[in-house]
C-alpha positions in Angstrom: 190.0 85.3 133.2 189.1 85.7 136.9 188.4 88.7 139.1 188.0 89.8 142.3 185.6 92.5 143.5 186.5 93.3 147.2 183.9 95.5 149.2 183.9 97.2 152.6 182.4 100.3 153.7 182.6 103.3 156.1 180.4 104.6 158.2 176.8 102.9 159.7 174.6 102.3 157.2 171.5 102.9 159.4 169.4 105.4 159.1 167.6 105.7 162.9 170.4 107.9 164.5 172.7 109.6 162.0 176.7 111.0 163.6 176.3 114.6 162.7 179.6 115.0 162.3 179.9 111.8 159.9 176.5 111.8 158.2 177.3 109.2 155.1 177.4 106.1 154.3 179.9 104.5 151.7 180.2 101.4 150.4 183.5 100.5 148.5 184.2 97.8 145.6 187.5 97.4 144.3 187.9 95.4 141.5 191.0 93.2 140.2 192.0 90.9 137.9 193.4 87.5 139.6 196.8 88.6 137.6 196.9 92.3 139.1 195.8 91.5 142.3 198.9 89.2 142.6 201.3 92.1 142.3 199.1 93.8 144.6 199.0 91.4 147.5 203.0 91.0 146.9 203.5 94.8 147.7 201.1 95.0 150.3 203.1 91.8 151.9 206.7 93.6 151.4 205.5 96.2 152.7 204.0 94.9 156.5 207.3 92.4 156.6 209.9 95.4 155.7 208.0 97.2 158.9 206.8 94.9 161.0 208.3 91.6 159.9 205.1 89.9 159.7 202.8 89.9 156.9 199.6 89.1 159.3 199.4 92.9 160.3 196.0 93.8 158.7 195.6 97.6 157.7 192.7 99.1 159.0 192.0 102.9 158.1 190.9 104.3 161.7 193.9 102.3 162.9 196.5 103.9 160.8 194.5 107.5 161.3 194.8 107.5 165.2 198.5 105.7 164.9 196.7 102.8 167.3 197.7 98.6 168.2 200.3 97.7 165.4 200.5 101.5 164.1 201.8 103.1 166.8 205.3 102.5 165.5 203.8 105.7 163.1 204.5 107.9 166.0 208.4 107.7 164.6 208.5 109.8 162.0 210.9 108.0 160.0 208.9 105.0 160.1 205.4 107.1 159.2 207.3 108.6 156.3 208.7 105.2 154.3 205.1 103.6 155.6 203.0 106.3 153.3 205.2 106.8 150.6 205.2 102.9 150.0 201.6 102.5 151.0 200.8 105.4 148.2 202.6 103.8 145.6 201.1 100.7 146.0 197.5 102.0 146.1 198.8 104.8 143.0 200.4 102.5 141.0 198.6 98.9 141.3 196.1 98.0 138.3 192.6 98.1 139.6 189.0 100.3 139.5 186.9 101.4 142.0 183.2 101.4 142.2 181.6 103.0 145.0 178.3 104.2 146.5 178.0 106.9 148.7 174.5 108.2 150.6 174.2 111.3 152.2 171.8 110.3 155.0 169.7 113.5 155.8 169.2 114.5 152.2 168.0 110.8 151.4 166.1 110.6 154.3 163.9 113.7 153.0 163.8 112.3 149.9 163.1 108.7 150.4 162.1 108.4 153.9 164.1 105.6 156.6 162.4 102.4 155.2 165.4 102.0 152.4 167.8 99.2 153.0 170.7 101.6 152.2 173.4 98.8 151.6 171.3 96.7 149.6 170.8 99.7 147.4 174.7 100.5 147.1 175.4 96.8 146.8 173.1 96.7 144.0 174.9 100.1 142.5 178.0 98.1 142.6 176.9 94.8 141.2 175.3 97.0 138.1 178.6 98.9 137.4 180.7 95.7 137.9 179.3 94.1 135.0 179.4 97.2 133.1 182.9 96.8 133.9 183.4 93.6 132.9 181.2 93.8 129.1 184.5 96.0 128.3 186.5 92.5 128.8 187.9 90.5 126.1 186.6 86.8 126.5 184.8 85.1 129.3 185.5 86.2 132.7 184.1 84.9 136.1 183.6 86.8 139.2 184.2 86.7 143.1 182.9 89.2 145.3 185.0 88.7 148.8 182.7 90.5 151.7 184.1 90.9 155.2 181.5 88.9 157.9 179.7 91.4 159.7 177.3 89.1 162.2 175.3 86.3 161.4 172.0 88.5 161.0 173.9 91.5 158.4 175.5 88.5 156.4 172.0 86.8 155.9 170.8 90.0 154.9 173.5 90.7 152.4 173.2 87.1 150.7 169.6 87.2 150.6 169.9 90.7 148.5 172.5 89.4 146.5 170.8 86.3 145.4 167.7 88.4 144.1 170.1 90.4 142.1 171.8 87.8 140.9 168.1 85.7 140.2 165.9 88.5 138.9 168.7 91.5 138.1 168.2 95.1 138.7 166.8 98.1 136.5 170.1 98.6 134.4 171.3 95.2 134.2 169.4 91.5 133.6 170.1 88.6 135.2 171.2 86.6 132.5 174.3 89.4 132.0 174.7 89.0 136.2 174.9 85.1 135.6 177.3 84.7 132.5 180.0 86.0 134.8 179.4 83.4 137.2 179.6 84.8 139.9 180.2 84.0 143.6 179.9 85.4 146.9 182.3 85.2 149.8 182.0 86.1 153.2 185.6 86.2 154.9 186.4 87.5 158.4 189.0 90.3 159.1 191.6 87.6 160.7 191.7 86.4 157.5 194.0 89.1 156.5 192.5 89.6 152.8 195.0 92.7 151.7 191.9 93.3 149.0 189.5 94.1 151.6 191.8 96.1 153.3 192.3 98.4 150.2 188.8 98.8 149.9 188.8 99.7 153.9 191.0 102.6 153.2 189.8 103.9 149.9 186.1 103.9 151.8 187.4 106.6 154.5 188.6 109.4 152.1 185.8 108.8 150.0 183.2 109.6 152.5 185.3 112.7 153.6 184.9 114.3 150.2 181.5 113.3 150.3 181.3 115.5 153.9 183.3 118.1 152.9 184.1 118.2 148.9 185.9 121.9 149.0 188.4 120.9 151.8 192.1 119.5 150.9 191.7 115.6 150.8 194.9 114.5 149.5 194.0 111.1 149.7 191.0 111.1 147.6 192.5 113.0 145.2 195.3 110.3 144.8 192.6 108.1 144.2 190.0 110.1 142.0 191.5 108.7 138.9 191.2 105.0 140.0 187.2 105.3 139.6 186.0 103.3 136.7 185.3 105.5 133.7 183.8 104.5 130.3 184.4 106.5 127.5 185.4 109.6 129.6 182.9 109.7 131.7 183.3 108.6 135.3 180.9 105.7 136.3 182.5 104.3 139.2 181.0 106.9 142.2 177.5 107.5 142.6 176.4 110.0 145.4 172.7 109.3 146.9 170.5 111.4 146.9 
């Protein structure tokens, strides 16, 4: 069986200057099976056709927030009301687990100084609890991870981590249980309109907000909250840095 693991993230994930008002960094997997994802991307592409007529309108959380380019039809309130009760659905109701790193820049800062590669350690995060996830599955499975390009440099970056995971494995988890999923990595660019990456893209932005502020109302997250992989009970799919 075949899945996909779709990440994107919100927020910078450098540590020189740090948005006081958005201190964290979050990167977001979402992980599907091919057949799930399917019913998935049919939904998603009802959806932009029943509003826009056009299934090439690619969802982008800040987008939606500020009601901006394709979303300023939100600003009818009719419109804004069948968008979010569809979109909600979809994203309540579709078959899928999230796995997500969040880092909490000043605390990590004093606790591991600004040399960390923040990304590469919630990629790795990811990757670890991804196969976790998939030793739960019946039979052979293989894996895609589907990245969004993020310059030529980042990418490089990005592959050249991935590839010593995937060679030498991390502390939790040994290359040889990386490599019997067979995994693959692919870097895809926003125009591509990958309704996966998209998912992850708005799942990032209420993530981090709880991270921020985890006593104020977050209806969004807490839509979400039981989407986070769990084994046995116990939640395994967020990890919060430091």
């Amino acid at each position: 069986m075949k899945y996909y693991l779709f990440i994107d993230e919100s927020g910078d994930h450098g540590l020189a200057n740090i948005d006081q008002d958005f201190p964290v960094f979050v990167l977001c997997g979402v992980i599907f099976s091919e057949s799930g994802y399917h019913v998935f991307r049919e939904r998603v592409n009802k959806l932009k056709m029943d509003l826009w007529g056009n299934s090439g309108i690619v969802f982008h959380s800040r987008d939606i927030r500020k009601h901006e380019k394709e979303f300023q039809i939100l600003f009818d309130m009719d419109k804004k009301k069948i968008f979010f009760e569809r979109l909600n659905g979809i994203i309540a109701e579709s078959e899928y687990s999230i796995l997500a790193s969040a880092i909490q820049k000043k605390e990590f800062i004093q606790k591991y100084g600004k040399l960390s590669n923040v990304y590469s350690i919630s990629l790795s995060f990811i990757l670890e609890r991804t196969i976790f996830f998939l030793d739960k599955i019946p039979g052979p499975a293989n894996l895609e991870i589907i990245v969004e390009k993020r310059g030529k440099k980042e990418d490089l970056t990005l592959s050249k981590h991935y590839n010593e995971v995937h060679s030498i494995g991390t502390f939790y988890v040994t290359p040889e249980r990386i490599q019997f999923y067979k995994t693959k990595l692919k870097f895809t660019s926003k125009k591509e309109n990958i309704n996966g990456l998209q998912l992850a893209d708005l799942l990032a932005y209420p993530i981090a907000r709880h991270v921020i502020e985890p006593e104020r109302l977050n209806l969004a997250y807490d839509q979400l909250e039981k989407k986070f992989y769990e084994d046995q009970g116990d939640r395994h799919g967020l990890k919060i840095y430091p």
